[in-house]
C-alpha positions as CSV (number, residue, x, y, z in Angstrom):
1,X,0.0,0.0,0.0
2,X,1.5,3.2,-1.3
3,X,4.9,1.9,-1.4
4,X,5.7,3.4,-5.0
5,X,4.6,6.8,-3.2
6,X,6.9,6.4,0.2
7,X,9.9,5.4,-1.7
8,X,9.7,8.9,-3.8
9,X,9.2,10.9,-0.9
10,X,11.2,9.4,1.4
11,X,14.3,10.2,-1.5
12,X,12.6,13.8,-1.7
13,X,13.1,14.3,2.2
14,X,16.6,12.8,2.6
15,X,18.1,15.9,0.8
16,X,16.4,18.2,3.3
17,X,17.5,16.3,6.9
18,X,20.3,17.7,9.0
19,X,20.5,21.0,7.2
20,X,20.8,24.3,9.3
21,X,19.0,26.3,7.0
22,X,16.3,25.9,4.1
23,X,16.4,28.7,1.2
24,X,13.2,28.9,-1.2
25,X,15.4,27.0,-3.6
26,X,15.9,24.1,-0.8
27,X,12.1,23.7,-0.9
28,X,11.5,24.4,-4.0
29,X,13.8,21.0,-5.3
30,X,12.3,19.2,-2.4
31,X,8.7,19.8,-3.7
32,X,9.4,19.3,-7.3
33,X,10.1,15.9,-6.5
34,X,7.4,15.6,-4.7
35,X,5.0,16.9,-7.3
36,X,6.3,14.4,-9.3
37,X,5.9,11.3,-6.9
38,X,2.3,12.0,-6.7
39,X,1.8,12.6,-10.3
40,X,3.7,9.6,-10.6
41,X,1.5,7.9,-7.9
42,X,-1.3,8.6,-10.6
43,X,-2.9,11.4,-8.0
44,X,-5.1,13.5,-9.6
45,X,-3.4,16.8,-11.6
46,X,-5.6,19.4,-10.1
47,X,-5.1,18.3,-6.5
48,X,-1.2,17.7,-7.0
49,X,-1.4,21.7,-7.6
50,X,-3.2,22.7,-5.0
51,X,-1.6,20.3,-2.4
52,X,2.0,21.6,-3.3
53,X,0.6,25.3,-3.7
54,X,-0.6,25.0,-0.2
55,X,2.5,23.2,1.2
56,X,5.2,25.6,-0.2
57,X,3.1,28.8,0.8
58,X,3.8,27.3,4.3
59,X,7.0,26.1,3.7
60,X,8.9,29.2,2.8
61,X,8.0,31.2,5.5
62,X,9.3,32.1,9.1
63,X,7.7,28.8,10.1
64,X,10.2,26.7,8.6
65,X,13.1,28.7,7.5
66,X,13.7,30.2,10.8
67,X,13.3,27.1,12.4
68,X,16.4,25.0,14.0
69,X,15.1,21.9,12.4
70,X,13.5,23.1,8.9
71,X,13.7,19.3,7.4
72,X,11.3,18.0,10.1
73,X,9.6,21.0,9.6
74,X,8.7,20.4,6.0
75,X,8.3,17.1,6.6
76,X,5.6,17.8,9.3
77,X,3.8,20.5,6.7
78,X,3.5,17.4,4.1
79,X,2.1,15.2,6.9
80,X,-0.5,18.3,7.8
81,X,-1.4,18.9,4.6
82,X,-1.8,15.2,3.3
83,X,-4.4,14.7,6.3
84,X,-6.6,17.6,5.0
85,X,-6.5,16.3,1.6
86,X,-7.7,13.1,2.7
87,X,-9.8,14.6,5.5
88,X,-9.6,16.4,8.7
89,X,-10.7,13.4,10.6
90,X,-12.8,10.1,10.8
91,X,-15.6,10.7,9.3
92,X,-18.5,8.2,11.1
93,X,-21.5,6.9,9.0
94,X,-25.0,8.6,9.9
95,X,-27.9,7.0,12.2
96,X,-31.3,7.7,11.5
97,X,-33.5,9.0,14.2
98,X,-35.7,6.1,13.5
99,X,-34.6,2.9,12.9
100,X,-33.1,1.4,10.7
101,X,-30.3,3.1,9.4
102,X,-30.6,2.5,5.3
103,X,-27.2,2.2,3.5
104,X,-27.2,2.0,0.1
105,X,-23.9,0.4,-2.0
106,X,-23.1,1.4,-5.3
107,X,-20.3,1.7,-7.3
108,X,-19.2,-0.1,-11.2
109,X,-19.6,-3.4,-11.0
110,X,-16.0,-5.5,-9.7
111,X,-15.3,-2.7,-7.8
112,X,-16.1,-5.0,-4.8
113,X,-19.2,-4.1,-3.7
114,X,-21.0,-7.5,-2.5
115,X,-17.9,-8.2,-0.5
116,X,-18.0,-4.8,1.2
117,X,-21.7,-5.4,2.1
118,X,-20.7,-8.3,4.3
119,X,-17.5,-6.8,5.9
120,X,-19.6,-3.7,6.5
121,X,-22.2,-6.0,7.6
122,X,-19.3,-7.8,10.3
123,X,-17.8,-4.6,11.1
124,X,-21.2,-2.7,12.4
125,X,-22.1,-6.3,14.4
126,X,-19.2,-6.4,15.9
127,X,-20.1,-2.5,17.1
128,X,-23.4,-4.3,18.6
129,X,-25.5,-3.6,15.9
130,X,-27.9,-5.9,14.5
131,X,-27.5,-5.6,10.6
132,X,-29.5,-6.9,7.7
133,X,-28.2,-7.4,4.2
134,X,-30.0,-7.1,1.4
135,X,-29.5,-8.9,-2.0
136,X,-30.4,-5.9,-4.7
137,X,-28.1,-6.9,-7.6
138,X,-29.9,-8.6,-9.8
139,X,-28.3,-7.8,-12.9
140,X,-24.7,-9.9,-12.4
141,X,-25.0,-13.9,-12.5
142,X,-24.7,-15.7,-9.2
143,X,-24.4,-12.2,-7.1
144,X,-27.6,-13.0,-5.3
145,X,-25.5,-16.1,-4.2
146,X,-22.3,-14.6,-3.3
147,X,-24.2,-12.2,-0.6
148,X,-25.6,-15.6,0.6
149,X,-22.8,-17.1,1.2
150,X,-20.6,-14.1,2.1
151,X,-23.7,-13.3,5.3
152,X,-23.8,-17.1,6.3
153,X,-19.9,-16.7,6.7
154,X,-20.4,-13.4,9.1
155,X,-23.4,-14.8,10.5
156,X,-26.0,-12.4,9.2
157,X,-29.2,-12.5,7.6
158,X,-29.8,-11.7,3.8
159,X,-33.2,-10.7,2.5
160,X,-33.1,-12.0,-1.3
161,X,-35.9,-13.0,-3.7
162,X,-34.5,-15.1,-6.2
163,X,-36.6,-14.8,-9.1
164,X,-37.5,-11.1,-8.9
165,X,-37.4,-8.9,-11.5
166,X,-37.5,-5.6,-10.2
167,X,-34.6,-4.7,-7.7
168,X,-36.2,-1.6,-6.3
169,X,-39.3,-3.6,-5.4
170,X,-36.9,-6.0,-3.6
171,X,-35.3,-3.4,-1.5
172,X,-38.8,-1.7,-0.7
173,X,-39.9,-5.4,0.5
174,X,-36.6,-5.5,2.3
175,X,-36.9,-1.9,4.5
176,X,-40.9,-3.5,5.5
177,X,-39.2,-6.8,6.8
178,X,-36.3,-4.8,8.4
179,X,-38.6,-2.8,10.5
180,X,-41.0,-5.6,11.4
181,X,-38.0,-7.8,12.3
182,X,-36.6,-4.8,14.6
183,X,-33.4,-4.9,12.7
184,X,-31.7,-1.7,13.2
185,X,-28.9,-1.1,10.5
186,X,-30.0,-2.4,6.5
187,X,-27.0,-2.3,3.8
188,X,-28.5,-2.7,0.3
189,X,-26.4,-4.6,-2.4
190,X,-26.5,-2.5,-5.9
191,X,-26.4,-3.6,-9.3
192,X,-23.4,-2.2,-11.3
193,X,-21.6,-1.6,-14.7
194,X,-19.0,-2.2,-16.4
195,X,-19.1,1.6,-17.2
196,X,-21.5,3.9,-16.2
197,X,-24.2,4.1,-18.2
198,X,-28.2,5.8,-18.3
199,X,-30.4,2.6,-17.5
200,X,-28.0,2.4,-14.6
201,X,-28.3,5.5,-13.0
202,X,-31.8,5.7,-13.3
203,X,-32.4,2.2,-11.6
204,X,-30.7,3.5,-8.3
205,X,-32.5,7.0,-8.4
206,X,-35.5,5.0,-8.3
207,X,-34.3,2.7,-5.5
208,X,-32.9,5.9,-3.5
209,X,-36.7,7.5,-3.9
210,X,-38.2,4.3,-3.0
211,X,-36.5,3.8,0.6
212,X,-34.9,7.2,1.5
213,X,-31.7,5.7,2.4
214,X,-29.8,7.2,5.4
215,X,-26.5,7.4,3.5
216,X,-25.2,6.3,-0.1
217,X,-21.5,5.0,0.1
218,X,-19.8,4.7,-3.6
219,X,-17.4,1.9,-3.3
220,X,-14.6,2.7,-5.8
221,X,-11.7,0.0,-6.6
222,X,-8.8,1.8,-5.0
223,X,-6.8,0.4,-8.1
224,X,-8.5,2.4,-10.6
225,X,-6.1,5.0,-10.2
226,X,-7.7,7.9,-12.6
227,X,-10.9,6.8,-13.0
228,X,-11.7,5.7,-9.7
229,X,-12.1,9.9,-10.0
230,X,-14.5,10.1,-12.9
231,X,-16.5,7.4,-11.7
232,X,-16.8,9.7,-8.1
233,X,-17.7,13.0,-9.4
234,X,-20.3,11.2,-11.7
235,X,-22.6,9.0,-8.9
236,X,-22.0,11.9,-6.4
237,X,-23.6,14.4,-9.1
238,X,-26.4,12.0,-10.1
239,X,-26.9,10.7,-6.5
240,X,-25.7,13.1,-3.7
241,X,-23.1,10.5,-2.8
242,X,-22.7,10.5,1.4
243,X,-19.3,9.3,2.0
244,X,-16.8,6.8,-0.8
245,X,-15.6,3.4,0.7
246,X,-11.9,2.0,-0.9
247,X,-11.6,-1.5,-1.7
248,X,-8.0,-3.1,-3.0
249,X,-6.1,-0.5,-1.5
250,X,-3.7,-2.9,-0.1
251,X,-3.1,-4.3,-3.6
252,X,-2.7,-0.6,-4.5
253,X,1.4,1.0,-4.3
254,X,0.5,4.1,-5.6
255,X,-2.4,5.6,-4.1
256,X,-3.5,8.0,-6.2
257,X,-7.8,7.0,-5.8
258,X,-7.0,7.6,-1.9
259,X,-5.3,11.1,-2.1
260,X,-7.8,12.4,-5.4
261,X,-11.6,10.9,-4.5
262,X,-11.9,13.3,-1.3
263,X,-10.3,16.5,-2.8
264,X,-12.0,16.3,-6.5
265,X,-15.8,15.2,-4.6
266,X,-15.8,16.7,-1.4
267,X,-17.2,13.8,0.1
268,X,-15.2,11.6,2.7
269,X,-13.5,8.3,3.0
270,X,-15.3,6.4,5.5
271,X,-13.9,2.7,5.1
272,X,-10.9,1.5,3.1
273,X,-10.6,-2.6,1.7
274,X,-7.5,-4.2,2.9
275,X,-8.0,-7.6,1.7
276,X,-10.1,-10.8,1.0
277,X,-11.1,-12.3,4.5
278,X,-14.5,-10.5,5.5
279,X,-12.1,-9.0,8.3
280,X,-10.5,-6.7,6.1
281,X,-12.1,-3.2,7.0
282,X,-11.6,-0.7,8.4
283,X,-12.4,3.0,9.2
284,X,-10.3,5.5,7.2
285,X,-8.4,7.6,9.7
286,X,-6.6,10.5,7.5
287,X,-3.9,11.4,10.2
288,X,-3.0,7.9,10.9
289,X,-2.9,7.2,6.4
290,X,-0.9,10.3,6.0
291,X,1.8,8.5,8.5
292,X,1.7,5.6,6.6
293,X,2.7,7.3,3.5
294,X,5.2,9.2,5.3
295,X,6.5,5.9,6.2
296,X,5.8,7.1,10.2
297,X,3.7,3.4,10.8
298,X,0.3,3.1,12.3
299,X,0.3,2.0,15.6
300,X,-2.9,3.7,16.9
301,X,-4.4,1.0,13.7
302,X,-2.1,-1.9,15.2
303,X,-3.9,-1.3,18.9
304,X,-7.1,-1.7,17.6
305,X,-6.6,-4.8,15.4
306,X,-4.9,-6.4,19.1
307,X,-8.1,-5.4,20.7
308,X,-10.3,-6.9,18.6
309,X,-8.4,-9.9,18.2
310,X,-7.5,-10.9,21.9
311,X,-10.0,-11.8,24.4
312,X,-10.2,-10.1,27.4
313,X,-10.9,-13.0,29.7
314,X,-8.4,-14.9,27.6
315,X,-5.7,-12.7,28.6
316,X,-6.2,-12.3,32.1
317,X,-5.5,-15.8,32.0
318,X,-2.4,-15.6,29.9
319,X,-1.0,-13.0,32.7
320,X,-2.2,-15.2,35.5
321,X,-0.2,-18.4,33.5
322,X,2.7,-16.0,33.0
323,X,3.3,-14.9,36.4
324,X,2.9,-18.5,37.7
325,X,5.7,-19.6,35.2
326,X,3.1,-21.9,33.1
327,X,3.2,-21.0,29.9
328,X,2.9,-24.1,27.5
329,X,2.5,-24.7,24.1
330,X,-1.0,-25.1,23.9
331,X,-1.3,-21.3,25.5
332,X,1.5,-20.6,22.7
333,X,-0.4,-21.9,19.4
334,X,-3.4,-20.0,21.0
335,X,-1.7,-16.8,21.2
336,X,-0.2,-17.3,17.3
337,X,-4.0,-18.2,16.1
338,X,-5.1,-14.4,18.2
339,X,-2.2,-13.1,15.8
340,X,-3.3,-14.6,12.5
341,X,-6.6,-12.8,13.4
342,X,-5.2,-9.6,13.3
343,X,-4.7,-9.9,9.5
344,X,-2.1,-11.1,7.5
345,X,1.7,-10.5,8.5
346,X,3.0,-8.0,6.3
347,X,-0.1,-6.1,6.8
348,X,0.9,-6.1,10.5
349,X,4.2,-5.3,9.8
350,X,3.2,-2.3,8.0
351,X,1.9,-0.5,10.7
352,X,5.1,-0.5,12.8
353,X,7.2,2.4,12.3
354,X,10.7,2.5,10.7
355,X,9.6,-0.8,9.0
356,X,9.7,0.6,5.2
357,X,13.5,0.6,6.5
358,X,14.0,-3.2,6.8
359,X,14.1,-4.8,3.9
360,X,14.7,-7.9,5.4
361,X,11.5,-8.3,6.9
362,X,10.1,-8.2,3.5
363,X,9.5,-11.7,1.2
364,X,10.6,-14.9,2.4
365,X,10.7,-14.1,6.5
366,X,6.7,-13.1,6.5
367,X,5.8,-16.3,5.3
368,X,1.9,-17.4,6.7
369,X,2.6,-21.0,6.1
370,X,5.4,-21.0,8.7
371,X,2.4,-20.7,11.4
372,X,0.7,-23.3,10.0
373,X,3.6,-25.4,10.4
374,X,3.9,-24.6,13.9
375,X,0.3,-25.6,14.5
376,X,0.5,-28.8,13.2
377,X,4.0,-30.0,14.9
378,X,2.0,-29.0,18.4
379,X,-0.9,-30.5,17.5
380,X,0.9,-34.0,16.7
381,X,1.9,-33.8,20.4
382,X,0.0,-35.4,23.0
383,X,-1.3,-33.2,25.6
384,X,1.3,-34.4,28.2
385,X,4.0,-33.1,25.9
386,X,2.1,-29.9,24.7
387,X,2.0,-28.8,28.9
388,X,5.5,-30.6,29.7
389,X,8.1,-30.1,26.2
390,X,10.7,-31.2,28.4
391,X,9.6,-35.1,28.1
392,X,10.0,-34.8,24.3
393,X,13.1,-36.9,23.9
394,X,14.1,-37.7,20.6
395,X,11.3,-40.4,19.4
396,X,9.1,-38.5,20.2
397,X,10.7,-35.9,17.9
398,X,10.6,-38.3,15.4
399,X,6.6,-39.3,16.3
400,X,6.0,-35.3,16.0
401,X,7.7,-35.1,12.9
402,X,6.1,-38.0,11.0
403,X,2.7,-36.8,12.1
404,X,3.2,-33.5,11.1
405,X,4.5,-33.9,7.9
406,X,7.8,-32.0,8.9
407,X,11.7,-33.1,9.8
408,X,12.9,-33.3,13.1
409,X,15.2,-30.5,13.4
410,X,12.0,-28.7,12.3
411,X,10.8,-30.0,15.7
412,X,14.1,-28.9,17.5
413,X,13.8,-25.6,16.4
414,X,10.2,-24.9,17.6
415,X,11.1,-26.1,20.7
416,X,14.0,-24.2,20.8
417,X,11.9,-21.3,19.8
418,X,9.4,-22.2,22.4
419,X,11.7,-22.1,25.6
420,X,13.0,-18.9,23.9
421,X,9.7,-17.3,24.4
422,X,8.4,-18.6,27.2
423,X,11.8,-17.1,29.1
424,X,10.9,-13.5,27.6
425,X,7.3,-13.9,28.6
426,X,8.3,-15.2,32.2
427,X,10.8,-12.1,32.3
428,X,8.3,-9.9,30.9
429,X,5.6,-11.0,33.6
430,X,5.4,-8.0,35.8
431,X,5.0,-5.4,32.9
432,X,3.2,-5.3,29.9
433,X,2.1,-8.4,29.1
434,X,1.2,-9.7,25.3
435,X,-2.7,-9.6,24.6
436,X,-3.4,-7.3,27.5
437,X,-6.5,-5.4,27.0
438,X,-5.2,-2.1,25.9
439,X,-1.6,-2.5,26.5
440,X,-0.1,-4.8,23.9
441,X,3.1,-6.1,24.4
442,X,5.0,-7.8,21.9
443,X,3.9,-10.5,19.9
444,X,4.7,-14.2,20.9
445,X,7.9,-15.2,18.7
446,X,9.7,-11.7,18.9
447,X,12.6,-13.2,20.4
448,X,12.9,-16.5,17.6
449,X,13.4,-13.8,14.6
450,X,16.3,-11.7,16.3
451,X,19.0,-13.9,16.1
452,X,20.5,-14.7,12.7
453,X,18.9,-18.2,10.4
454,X,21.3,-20.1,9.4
455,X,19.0,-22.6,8.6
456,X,15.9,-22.8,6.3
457,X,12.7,-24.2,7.7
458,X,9.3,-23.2,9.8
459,X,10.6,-19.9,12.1
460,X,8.3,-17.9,13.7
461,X,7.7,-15.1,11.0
462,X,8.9,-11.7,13.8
């Protein structure tokens, strides 16, 4: 996600760092590049002007030419200014006085929208909500279908009626049932185009006068680049489009749909698509994107994910285990199963700061299957040797490593790892422990990726 972007202007900072003093030229070099990253980064023209317009009128001044550290300075301006392109904060979807709350999907068709009515769908449960999805496409083959499957998944109802010809009478029969069945959010499922096109837009101004919805969300594919702009400005001035929703932005290393759609509309981000697994979304918080991009991390992002992923009660008793020396490696597969819910690894790893830095901890060393392995070696174990490793002699290696489909040293070094860890968590025990709720600490395995590998084979991917 906006790696293209961070490399450019991470090369059009470094000239600017440890100077004494900035002259207009100074800034002027510095922001030539960066005009061209986001040009580069396929951001729209008219907001590339404005943006550096507004940054240099800022940057030339007393504020940061008088200052003792005018790189950070700049830097900081960028930062500033990148948020209020994006947005000056979260921007939160609408309730209606009386329920429910009606949002409406649209958006070209493969821009994601089905799957972003059952993460939305998760996302607004998991807030204690009680949503209700609605199958409205009736145009695409089998989308009726994929709704089904995607709300049985999340555990959520969808109204469909296969058969039906008209999808605005659908929805209208949808909004009745919603408020009989005392459902209090409904997210309506839109048929799309390939292109936008007349029969189109006049099918969803019908449905939008037919149940008043409480907000319209255009989901735009993130990898659209230029276009994902046309196709905004064109449903917002047909429709009145509330807020835009992002989808494939982690597939996305340039950017440009995320740092043009809010300028050129005026309407705001309110979710961005980071991924397959229904999981994957999340609110669009412009400070904490602009970091990203500046290559500053995420970890307000990183907190929340944690939260979300690790039981409370479970992690009391972690820190109860953990300050009675009792860690095993049943309590250790759990704790790499609470990470694996937090998203994938790289995602993860993206959100810690100074991370764009290590190259190394790109490729082969965030590997997903390497957890897997893991799981099954400690699942060949009996449960004896899952709460005792120290009775694991070397047929029983051998047993492990036969029923696990691995080699023995691949054993050896988990249990290696294992004792690794469970002395950092023991040592760790009377501060902040991992999974705590609200105080993560670091992730089980930390202390298995710091040494150097000298040998290939499953590793703990930190």
């Amino acid at each position: 996600m906006f790696e293209q972007l961070s490399e450019r202007l991470k090369t059009a900072f470094q000239r600017l760092r440890g100077r004494g003093r900035l002259s207009e030229r100074d800034v002027d070099e510095a922001l030539r590049e960066v005009r061209l990253a986001l040009l580069e980064a396929d951001v729209h023209f008219r907001v590339v002007r404005d943006f550096v317009q507004r940054v240099r009128e800022r940057a030339v001044g007393e504020e940061v030419l008088g200052s003792l550290t005018p790189g950070q300075q700049v830097i900081r301006i960028v930062h500033e200014e990148l948020t209020r392109m994006m947005g000056s904060g979260e921007a939160r979807l609408a309730v209606a006085p009386r329920p429910p709350t009606v949002l409406m999907l649209v958006g070209l068709q493969g821009s994601g929208k089905t799957t972003t009515v059952a993460k939305l769908g998760l996302w607004l449960r998991r807030q204690g909500r009680q949503p209700l999805l609605v199958a409205a496409d009736l145009a695409r083959p089998a989308a009726v279908e994929q709704l089904e499957t995607l709300g049985s998944q999340a555990g959520i109802e969808v109204f469909s009626r296969r058969g039906a010809g008209d999808p605005v009478e659908v929805a209208r029969q949808a909004l009745e049932y919603a408020r009989r069945s005392a459902r209090d959010v409904m997210l309506v499922d839109t048929a799309g185009r390939l292109e936008i096109d007349e029969p189109l837009m006049a099918e969803l101004e019908r449905m939008k006068a037919a149940i008043h919805p409480t907000e319209i969300l255009l989901v735009v594919d993130a990898m659209t680049g230029q276009a994902a702009v046309h196709v905004a400005e064109t449903f917002h001035r047909r429709l009145g489009v509330d807020g835009l929703v992002l989808t494939k932005l982690d597939g996305d290393s340039r950017g440009g749909a995320a740092l043009s759609v809010r300028e050129v509309t005026g309407q705001p981000i309110k979710f961005v698509g980071t991924g397959e697994r229904l999981e994957g979304l999340e609110p669009f918080h412009p400070d904490r994107m602009a970091g990203r991009i500046l290559g500053m991390g995420d970890v307000l992002s990183l907190i929340e994910r944690a939260q979300q992923a690790f039981d409370a009660e479970q992690a009391r008793a972690m820190e109860r285990k953990l300050r009675e020396a009792s860690f095993t490696l049943e309590d250790f597969v759990e704790q790499l199963r609470q990470v694996r819910r937090m998203g994938p690894l790289d995602q993860l790893l993206a959100l810690l700061p100074g991370m764009d830095a290590l190259k190394g901890l790109r490729g082969a060393q965030v590997d997903e299957r390497e957890l897997a392995h893991v799981e099954a070696m400690v699942l060949s174990m009996t449960p004896e040797e899952r709460r005792r490793p120290e009775i694991i002699d070397g047929s029983r290696r051998r047993r492990i490593a036969r029923g696990s489909g691995m080699q023995v040293q691949d054993v050896n070094r988990l249990l290696r790892d294992f004792e690794q860890v469970r002395r950092l968590m023991k040592g760790m025990a009377g501060g902040a422990l991992p999974g705590r709720p609200g105080r993560p600490g670091a992730l089980p395995g930390a202390a298995a990726g710091s040494r150097k590998r000298r040998r290939k084979g499953p590793r703990l991917p930190f």
